[in-house]
ZAMARGU-4260 file (C-alpha; in steps of 0.2 Angstrom, whole numbers, plus 5000, padded with zeros to 4 digits):
<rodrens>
0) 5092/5058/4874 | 5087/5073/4883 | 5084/5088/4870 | 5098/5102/4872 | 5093/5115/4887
5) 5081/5106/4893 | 5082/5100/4912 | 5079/5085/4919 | 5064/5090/4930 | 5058/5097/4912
10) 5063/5080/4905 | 5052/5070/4915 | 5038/5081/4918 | 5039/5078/4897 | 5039/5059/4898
15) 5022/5061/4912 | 5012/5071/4900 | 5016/5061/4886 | 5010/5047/4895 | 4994/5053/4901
20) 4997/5059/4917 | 4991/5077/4926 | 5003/5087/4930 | 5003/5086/4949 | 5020/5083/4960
25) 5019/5071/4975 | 5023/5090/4983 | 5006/5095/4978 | 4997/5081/4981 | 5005/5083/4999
30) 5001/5102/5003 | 4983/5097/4996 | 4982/5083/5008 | 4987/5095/5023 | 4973/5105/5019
35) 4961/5090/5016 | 4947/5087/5032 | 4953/5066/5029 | 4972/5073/5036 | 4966/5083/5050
40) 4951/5069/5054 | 4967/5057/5052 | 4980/5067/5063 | 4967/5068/5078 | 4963/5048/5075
45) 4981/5044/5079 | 4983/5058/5093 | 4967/5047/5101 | 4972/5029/5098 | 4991/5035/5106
50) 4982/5042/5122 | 4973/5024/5123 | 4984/5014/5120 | 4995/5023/5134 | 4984/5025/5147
55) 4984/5012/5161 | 5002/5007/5154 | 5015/5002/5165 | 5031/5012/5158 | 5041/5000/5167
60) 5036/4986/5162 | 5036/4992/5146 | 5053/4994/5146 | 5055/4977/5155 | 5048/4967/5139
65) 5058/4978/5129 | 5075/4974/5136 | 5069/4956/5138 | 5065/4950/5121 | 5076/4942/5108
70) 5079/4952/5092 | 5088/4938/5083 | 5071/4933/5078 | 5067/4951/5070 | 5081/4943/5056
75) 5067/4930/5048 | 5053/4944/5049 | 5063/4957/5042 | 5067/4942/5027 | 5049/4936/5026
80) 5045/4955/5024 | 5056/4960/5010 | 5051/4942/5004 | 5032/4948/5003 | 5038/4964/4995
85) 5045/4953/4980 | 5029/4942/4980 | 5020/4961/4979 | 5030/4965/4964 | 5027/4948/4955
90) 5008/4950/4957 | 5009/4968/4950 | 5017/4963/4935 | 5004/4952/4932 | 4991/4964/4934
95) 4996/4973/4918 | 4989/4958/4907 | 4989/4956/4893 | 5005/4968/4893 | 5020/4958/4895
100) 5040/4958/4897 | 5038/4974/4910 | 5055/4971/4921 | 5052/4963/4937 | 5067/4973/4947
105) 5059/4989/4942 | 5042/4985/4946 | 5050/4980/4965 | 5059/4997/4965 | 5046/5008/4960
110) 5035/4996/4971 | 5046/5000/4986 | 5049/5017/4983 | 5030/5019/4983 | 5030/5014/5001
115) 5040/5026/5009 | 5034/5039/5003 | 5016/5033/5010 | 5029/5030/5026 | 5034/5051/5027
120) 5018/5059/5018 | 5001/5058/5019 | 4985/5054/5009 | 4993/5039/5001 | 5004/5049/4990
125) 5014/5033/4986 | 5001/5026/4979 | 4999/5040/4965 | 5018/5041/4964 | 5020/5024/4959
130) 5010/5026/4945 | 5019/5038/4938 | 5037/5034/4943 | 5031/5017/4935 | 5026/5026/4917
135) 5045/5036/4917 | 5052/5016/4918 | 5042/5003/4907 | 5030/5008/4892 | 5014/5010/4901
140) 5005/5024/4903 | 5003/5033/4921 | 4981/5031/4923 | 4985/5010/4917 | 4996/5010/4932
145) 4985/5017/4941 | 4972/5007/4939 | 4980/4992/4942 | 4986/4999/4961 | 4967/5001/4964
150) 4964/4983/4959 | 4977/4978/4971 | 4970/4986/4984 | 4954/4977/4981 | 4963/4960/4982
155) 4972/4964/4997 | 4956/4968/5006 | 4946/4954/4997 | 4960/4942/5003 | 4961/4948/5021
160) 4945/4946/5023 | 4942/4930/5017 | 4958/4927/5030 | 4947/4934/5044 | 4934/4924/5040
165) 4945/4907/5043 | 4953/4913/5057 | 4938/4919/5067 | 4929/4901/5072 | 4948/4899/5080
170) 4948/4911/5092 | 4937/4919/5107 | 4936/4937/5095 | 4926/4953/5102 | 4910/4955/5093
175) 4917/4971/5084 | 4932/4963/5075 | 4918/4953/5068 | 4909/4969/5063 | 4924/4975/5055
180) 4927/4959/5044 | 4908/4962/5039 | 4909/4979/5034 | 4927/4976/5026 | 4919/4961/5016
185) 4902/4969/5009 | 4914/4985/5004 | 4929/4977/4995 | 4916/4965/4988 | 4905/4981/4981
190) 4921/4987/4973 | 4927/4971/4967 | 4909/4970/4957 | 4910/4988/4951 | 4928/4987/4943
195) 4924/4972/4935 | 4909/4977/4926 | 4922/4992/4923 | 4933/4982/4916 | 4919/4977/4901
200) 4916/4996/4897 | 4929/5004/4889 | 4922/5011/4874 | 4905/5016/4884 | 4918/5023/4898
205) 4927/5034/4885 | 4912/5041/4875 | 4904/5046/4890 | 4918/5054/4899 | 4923/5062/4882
210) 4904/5069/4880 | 4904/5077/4900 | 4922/5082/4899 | 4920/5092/4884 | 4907/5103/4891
215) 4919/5110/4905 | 4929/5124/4899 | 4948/5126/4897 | 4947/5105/4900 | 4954/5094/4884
220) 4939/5081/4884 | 4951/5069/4871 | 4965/5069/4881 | 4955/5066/4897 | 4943/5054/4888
225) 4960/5046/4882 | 4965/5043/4902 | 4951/5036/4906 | 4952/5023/4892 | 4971/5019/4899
230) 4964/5019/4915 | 4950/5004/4908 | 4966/4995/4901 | 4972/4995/4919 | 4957/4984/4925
235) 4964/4969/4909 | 4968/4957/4921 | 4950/4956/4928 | 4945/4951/4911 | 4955/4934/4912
240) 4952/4920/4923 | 4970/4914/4922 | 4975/4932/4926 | 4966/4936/4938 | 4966/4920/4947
245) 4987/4919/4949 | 4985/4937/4957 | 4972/4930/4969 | 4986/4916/4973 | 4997/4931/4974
250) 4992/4939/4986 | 4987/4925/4999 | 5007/4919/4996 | 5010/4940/5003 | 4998/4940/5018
255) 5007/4921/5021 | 5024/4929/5022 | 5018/4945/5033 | 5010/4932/5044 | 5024/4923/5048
260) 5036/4938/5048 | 5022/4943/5065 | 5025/4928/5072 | 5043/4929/5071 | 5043/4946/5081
265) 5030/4941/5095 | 5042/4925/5096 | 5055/4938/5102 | 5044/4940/5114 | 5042/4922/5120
270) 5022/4924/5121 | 5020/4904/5114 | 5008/4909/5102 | 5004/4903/5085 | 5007/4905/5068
275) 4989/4908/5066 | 4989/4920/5082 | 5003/4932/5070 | 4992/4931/5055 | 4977/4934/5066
280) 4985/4952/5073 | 4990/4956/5057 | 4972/4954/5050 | 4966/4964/5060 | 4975/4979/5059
285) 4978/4979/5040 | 4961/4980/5042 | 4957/4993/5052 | 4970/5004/5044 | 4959/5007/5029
290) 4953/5021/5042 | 4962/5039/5040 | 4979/5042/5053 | 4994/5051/5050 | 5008/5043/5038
295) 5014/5028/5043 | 4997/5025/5055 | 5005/5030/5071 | 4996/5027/5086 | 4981/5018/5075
300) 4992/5001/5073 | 4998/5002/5089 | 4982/5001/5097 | 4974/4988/5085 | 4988/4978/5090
305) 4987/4979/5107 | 4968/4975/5104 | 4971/4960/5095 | 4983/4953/5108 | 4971/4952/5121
310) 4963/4941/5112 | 4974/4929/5118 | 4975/4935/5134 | 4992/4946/5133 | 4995/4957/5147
315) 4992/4978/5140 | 5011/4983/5147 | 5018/4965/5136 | 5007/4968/5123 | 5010/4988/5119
320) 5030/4982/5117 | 5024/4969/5103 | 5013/4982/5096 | 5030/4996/5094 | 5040/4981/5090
325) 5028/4976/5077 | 5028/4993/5069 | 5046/4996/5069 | 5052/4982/5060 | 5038/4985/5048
330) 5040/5003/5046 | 5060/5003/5045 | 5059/4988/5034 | 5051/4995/5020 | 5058/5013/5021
335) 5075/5003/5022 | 5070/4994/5005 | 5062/5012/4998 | 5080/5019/5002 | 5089/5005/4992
340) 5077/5006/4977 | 5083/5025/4975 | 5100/5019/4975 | 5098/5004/4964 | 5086/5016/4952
345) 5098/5033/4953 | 5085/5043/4960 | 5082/5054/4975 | 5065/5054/4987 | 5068/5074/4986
350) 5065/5073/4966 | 5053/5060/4966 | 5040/5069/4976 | 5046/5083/4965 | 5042/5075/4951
355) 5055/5079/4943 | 5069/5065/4943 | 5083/5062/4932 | 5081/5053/4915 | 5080/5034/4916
360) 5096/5024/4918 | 5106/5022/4904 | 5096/5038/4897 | 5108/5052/4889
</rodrens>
């Protein structure tokens, strides 16, 4: 029950700090990210990558390949995706161990939601979001969430990686994908190392943030050492083998289903490649996209992708209509899904990034 005059922007914003979690709206984080150097580095990296991978294009035969492919193949990618989405959600869950019963259909919302925001804002707003749309849904706290998005992100890199690695003996690669996968490798590898030694710290974590955080004035070092320790809790699942290994198995079943969903959509193009070509492209530009760009890493993918088409020796005009094609079912497909969370979960994308949405369901 909401206490009498209070709003329902109050209301949450009391469910966040009793959780743990600063009081900073998607909003904020958005207007801080603006005046950020990453988003103005970001914004001139798309503008670049979109003048390259236009020049030398012929618009008509653009339009040609356009006009030519056949959607009906976008309907098992668009499935696969929204099957990856599910997988996504399954592997979070697990990586609040030793917590159990969190609800898997609020995990996949909140997990959705969290992606179009990312979609329409920049500096991976989602990400912080989710954690604490997450701790307004299921008892756990907003820094645990948190901490367990950072693990995920490691995993993903870790897993495309090792990907890469198989994929490469297959193919005639350029020398700088194979840089990339190296440099991808030794960097998700460092922070793999250094949140698992993390993950063994808590009590050192919390008396040492405790004993700094005190000393800054007008900062509550207890409630902030208190975060951090949530924030530890996060990292449980790299305590346990059995844990940590079904989210390893997790997230190679999610890079499988995105594979294949990019196979699907260059089959609409009738290229003749292989399910291993799909999985390839989608390496390689998951991977690159760890660089700054603008939301929803306009320009950036489309030129990774047309990059890693000619690999396999696609024309530039044939392969830049994959490349859009590619980045429109994606992008639609999960804003689509993001939409259809803030139905199922009562909510609107105006007051999440507020902040301030409206008690949970079933909440008077």
């Amino acid at each position: 029950m909401e206490r009498p005059g209070t709003s329902r922007s109050e209301s949450h914003r009391t469910r966040i700090a009793a959780r743990g979690w600063p009081m900073i709206s998607a909003v904020e984080q958005a207007r801080a990210g603006l005046r950020s150097w990453q988003f103005w580095l970001g914004l001139g990296i798309s503008i670049a990558c979109l003048v390259l991978v236009f020049r030398g294009v012929d618009f008509q035969e653009l339009a040609s390949a356009l006009r030519a492919a056949d959607y009906v193949w976008l309907v098992p990618a668009v499935a696969l995706l929204v099957a990856s989405l599910a997988a996504r959600a399954v592997r979070w869950r697990g990586l609040f161990f030793p917590q159990t019963g969190l609800k898997l259909a609020t995990l996949f919302d909140v997990l959705n939601i969290s992606y179009l925001i990312n979609n329409i804002i920049p500096a991976r707003v989602g990400d912080l979001a989710r954690a604490g749309l997450i701790s307004t849904r299921e008892p756990v706290s907003a820094s645990r969430a948190l901490a367990t998005v950072v693990v995920e992100r490691v995993l993903d890199g870790l897993t495309l990686v090792v990907m890469l690695g198989l994929l490469l003996p297959l193919f005639p690669v350029p020398a700088w994908i194979g840089r990339l996968g190296q440099v991808a490798g030794v960097s998700m590898a460092a922070a793999g190392v250094g949140l698992m030694v993390l993950s063994t710290q808590r009590a050192r974590s919390v008396r040492w943030s405790h004993a700094v955080l005190q000393r800054i004035p007008r900062v509550d070092g207890v409630r902030w050492a208190e975060r951090v320790g949530n924030l530890v809790d996060g990292l449980g699942a790299l305590r346990s083998p059995a844990a940590l290994g079904q989210a390893g198995a997790w997230s190679v079943v999610v890079w499988l289903l995105s594979g294949a969903a990019y196979y699907f959509v260059l089959r609409a193009f009738d290229l003749g490649l292989s399910i291993s070509a799909g999985l390839f492209v989608l390496v390689v530009t998951t991977l690159v996209l760890i660089v700054p760009a603008t939301p929803g890493y306009v320009g950036v993918f489309d030129y990774t992708a047309v990059l890693a088409l000619s690999v396999f020796g696609v024309e530039r005009s044939l392969a830049l209509s994959c490349a859009i094609v590619l980045h429109a079912v994606s992008y639609a497909t999960f804003s689509v899904m993001g939409l259809i969370s803030l139905v199922r979960e009562s909510l609107s994308l105006s007051a999440v990034i507020r902040g301030g949405e409206p008690p949970v369901i079933g909440e008077q």
